[in-house]
C-alpha positions as CSV (number, residue, x, y, z in Angstrom):
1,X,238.4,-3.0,13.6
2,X,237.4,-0.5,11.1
3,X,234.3,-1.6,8.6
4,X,235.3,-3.6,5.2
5,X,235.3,-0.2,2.7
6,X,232.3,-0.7,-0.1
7,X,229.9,-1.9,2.9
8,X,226.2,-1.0,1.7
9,X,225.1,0.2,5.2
10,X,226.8,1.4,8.4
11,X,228.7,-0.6,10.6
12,X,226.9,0.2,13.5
13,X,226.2,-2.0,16.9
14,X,222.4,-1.7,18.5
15,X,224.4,0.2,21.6
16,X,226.5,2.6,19.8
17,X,226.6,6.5,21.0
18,X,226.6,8.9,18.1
19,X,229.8,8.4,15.7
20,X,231.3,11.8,16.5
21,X,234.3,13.4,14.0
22,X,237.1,12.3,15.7
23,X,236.2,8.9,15.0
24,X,235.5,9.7,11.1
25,X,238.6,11.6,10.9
26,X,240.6,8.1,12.6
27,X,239.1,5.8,10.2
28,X,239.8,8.0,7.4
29,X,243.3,8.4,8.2
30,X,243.1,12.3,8.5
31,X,242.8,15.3,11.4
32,X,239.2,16.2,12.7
33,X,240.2,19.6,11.3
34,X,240.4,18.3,7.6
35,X,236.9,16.3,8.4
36,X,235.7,20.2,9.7
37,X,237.5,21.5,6.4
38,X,235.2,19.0,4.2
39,X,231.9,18.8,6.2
40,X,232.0,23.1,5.8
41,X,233.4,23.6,2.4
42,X,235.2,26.6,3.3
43,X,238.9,25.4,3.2
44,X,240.6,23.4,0.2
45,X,240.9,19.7,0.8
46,X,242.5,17.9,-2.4
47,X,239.1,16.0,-3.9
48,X,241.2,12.5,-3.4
49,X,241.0,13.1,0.8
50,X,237.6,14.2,0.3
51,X,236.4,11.4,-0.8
52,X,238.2,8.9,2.0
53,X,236.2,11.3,4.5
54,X,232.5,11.1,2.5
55,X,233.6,7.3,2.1
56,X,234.1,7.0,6.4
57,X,231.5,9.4,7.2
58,X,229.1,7.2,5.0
59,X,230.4,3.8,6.8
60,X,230.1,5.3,10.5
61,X,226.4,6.7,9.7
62,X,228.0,9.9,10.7
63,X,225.6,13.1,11.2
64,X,227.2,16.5,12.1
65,X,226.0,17.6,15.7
66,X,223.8,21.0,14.7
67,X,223.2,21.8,18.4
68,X,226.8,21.7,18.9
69,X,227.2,23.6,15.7
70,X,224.7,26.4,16.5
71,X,226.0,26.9,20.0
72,X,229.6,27.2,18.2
73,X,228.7,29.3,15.0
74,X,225.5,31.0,16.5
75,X,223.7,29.9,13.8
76,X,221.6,27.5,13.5
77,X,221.1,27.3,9.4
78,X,217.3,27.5,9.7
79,X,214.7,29.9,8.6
80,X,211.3,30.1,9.7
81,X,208.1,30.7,7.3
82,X,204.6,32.1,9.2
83,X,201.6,31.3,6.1
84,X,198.1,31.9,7.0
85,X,196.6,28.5,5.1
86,X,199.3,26.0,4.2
87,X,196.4,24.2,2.2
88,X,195.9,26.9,-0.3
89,X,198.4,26.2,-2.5
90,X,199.8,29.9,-3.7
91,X,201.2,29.7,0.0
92,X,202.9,25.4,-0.6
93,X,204.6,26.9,-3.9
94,X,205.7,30.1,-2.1
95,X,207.3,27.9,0.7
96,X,208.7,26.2,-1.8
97,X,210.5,28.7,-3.5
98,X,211.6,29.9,-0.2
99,X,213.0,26.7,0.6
100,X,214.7,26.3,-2.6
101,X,216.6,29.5,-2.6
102,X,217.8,28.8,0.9
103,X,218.9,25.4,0.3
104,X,221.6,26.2,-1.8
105,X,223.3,28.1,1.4
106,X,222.4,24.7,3.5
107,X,219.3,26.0,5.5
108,X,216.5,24.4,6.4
109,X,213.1,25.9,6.9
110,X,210.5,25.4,9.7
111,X,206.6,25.8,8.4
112,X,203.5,27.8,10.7
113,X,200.6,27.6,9.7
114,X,198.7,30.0,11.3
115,X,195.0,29.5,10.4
116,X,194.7,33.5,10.5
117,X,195.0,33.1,14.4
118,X,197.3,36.0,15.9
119,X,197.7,33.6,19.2
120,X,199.1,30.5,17.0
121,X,201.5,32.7,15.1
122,X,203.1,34.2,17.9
123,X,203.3,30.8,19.7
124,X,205.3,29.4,17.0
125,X,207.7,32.7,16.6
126,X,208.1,32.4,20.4
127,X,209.8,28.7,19.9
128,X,211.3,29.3,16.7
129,X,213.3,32.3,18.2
130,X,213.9,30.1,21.5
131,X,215.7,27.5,18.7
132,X,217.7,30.2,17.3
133,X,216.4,30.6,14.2
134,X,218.6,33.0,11.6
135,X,215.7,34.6,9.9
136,X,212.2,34.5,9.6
137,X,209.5,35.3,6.5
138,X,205.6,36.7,7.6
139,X,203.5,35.7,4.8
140,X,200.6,35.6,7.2
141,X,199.7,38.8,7.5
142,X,198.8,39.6,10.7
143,X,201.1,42.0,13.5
144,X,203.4,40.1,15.1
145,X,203.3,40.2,18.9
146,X,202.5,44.1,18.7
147,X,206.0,45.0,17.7
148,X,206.2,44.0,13.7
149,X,208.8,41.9,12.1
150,X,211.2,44.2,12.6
151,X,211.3,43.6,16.5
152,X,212.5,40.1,16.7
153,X,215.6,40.4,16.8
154,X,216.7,38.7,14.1
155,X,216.7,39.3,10.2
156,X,213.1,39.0,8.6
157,X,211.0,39.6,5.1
158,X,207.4,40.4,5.0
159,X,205.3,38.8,2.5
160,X,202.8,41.4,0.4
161,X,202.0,45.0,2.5
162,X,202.8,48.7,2.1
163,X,206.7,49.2,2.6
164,X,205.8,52.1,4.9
165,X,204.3,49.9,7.9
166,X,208.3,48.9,8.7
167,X,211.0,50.5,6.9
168,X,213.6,48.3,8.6
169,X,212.3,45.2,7.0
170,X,212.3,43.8,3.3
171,X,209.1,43.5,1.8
172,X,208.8,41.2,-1.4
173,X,204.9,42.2,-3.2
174,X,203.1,41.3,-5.7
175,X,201.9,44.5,-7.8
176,X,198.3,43.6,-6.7
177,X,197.0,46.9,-7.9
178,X,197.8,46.2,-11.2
179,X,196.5,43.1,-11.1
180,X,192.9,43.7,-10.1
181,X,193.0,46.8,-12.4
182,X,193.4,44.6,-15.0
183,X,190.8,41.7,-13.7
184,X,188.4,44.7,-13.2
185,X,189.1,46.3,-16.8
186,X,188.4,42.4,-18.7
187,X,184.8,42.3,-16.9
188,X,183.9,45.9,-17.9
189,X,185.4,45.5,-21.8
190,X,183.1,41.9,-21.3
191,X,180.4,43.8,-20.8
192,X,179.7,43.5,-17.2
193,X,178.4,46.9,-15.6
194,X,177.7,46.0,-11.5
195,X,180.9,44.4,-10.5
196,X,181.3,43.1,-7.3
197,X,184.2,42.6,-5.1
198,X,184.6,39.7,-2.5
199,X,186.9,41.3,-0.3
200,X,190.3,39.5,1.6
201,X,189.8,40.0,5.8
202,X,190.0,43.5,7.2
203,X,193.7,45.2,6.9
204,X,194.5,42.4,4.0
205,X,194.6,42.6,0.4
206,X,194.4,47.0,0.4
207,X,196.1,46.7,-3.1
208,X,193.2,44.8,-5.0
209,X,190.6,46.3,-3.1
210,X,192.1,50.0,-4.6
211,X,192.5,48.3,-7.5
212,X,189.0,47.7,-7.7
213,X,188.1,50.9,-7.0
214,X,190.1,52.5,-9.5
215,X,189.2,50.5,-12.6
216,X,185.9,51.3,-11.9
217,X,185.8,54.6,-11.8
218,X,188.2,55.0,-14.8
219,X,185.2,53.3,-16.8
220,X,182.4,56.0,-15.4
221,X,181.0,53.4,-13.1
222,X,180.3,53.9,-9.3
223,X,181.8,51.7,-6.6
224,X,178.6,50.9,-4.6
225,X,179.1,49.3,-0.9
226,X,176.5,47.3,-1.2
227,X,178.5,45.6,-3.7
228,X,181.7,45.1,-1.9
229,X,181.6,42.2,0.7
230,X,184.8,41.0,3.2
231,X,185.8,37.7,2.6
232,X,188.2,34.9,4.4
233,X,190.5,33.9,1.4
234,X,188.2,30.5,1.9
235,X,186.5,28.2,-0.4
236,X,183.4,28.8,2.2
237,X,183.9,32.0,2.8
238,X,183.8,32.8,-0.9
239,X,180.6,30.6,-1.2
240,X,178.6,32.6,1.8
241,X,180.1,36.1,-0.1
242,X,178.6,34.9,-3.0
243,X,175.4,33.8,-2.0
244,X,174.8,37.3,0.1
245,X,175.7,39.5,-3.4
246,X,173.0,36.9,-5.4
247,X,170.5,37.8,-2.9
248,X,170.7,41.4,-3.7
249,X,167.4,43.2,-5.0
250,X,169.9,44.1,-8.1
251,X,172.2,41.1,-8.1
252,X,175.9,42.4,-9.6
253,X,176.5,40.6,-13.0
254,X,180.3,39.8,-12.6
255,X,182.6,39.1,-9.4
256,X,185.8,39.7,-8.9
257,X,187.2,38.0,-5.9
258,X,190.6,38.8,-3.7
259,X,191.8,35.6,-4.4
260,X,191.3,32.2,-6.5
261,X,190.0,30.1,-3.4
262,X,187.2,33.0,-2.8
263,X,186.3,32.8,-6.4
264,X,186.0,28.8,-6.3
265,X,183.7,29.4,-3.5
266,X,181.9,32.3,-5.6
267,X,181.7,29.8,-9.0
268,X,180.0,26.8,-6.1
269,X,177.5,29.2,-5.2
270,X,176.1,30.1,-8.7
271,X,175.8,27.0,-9.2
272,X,173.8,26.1,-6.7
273,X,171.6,29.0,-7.3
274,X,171.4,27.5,-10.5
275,X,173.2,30.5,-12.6
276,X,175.7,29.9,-15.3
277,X,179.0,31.6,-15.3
278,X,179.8,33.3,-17.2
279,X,176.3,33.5,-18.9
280,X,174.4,35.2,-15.6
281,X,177.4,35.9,-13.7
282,X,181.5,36.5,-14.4
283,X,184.0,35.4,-11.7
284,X,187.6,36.2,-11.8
285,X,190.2,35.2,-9.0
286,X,193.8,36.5,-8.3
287,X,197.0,33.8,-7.4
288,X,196.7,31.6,-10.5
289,X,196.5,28.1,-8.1
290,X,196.6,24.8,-9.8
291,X,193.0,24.3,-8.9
292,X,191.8,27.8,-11.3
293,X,192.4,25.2,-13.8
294,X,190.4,22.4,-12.9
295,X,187.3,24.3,-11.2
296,X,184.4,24.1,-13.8
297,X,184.4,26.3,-15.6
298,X,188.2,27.1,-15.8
299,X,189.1,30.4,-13.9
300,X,189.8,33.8,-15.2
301,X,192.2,34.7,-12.6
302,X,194.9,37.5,-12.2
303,X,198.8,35.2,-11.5
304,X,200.5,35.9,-8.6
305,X,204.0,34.7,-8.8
306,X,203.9,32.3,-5.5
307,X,207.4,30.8,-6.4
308,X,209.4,33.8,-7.4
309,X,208.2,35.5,-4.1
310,X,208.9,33.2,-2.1
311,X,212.6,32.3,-3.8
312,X,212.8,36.8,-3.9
313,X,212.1,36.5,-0.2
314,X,214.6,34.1,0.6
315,X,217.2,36.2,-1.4
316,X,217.1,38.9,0.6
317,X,216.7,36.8,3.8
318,X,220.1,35.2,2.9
319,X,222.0,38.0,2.3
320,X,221.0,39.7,6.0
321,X,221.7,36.6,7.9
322,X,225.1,36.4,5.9
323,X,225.8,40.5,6.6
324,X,226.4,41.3,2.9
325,X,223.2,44.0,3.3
326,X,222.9,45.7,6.2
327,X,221.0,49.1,4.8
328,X,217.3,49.9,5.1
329,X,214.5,47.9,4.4
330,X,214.3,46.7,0.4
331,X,211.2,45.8,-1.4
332,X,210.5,43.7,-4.5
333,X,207.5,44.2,-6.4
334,X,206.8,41.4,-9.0
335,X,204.6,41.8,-11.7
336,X,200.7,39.8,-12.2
337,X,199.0,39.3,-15.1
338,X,195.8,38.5,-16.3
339,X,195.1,35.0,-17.3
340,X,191.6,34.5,-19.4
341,X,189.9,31.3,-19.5
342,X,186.1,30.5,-19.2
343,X,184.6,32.2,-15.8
344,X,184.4,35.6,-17.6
């Protein structure tokens, strides 16, 4: 006996199997191919049938079968995104313009967080691929598997990178050279004369460090070694960077750090050394996090579009998967600006 229409929940006994179609498609009166026609969108179904099969699938508790789906289609409407440090929030708001842009198409989106570890990022791509993923997006930075993005067999987007390292792939960027041009150009028109650089890991973050280099010497002043240090993209990383350029015999008097989390753990530093920024130090960052806003004092930092690159990235995700671009590899370069507050 089919359930009383308007129930709140659904009509469902302790031992039943999965409600498949057919039996939506019998209490709604209609043929599992309409259900199909209405579950996928893709046929016309007049709106009054449409809703008699929402109103039975939402009775029945009715789920579609993705497995099934997958096997059928050979897709299996996810996406997979590989960040470095899903705490740092550039990297949550990039995820969640990814997600958001492939929503829209119905695809869900498996997370890795890869904690910078080569090992854990090709464990999850291994079982991602293994579930069939469409797509995937590399915002951690590191080589996957020795053979790139390009070599997994199924449609990918890098995050940030020189085009040239794979052609075959999209690349969505954020124009970081201009960015730290810019950070580097505020400290010198400040006033500050030995400017430091806390440094992203080795083979990250190329763009800001040339940055760097070029504002600099633009201004007559000379990039000193001693004055560049690698960083971890860390709060403690940034700290211990810190804390090794303040121990210098000639101690730089502004920092400009590869991102805003580095330049947190910079501003902790000088503070435990007792130094006021911007008074005996200047510290700028580069992402624009919430947190640039809250750190005391409020951060001078360079924005990084998180959202738009990760919505950009899913764009041109989508539209491989879906065959609509098949050419060489595309990239997207967004624009950073300089945002001024209190650290310099």
């Amino acid at each position: 006996m089919p359930p009383p229409a308007g129930s709140a929940e659904p009509v469902r006994s302790a031992d039943d199997a999965r409600v498949t179609l057919v039996q939506v498609a019998k209490l709604a009166g209609v043929s599992p191919t309409t259900v199909s026609h209405v579950l996928s969108g893709k046929r016309w179904v007049a709106e009054s049938t449409q809703e008699t099969v929402r109103e039975a699938i939402r009775q029945l508790g009715y789920r579609p079968n993705n497995v099934a789906r997958s096997l059928r289609t050979r897709r299996s409407k996810m996406v997979a995104v590989v960040v470095p440090d899903i705490t740092n929030t550039f990297y949550a708001v990039l995820t969640r313009g990814l997600a958001d842009a492939v929503d829209g198409a119905g695809y869900g989106t498996y997370v890795c967080n890869t904690d910078g570890l080569p090992e854990r990022e090709n464990s999850f791509l291994a079982d991602v691929l293994d579930r069939g993923v469409d797509g995937v997006v590399m915002a951690a930075g590191e080589v996957t598997g020795g053979v790139g993005p390009g070599g997994l067999g199924v449609p990918a987007v890098r995050i940030g990178g020189d085009p040239d390292d794979d052609p075959r792939v999209d690349l969505v960027a954020p124009d970081d050279q201009f960015g730290s041009h810019a950070a580097v150009r505020h400290l010198v028109e400040r006033g500050a004369r030995r400017i430091a650089i806390i440094e992203g890991p080795h083979a990250s973050g190329s763009g800001r460090d040339e940055g760097y280099r070029q504002a600099l010497e633009e201004s007559g002043l000379a990039v000193d070694p001693e004055l560049m240090v690698r960083g971890d993209w860390t709060r403690p990383g940034g700290r211990k960077a810190m804390h090794a350029l303040m121990a210098l015999p000639a101690r730089p008097d502004a920092v400009f750090c590869a991102n805003d989390l580095s330049a947190i753990g910079a501003i902790d530093a000088a503070h435990e050394l007792g130094l006021d920024v911007p008074g005996d130090v200047a510290v700028v960052g580069f992402d624009d996090v919430d947190a640039a806003t809250i750190v005391n004092p409020p951060l001078t930092t360079v924005r990084n579009p998180a959202y738009e690159t990760g919505y950009a990235a899913g764009e041109l995700l989508l539209s491989r998967i879906t065959g609509s671009y098949t050419g060489e590899g595309r990239t997207v370069v967004l624009p950073c600006t300089l945002v001024v507050r209190a650290s310099a």
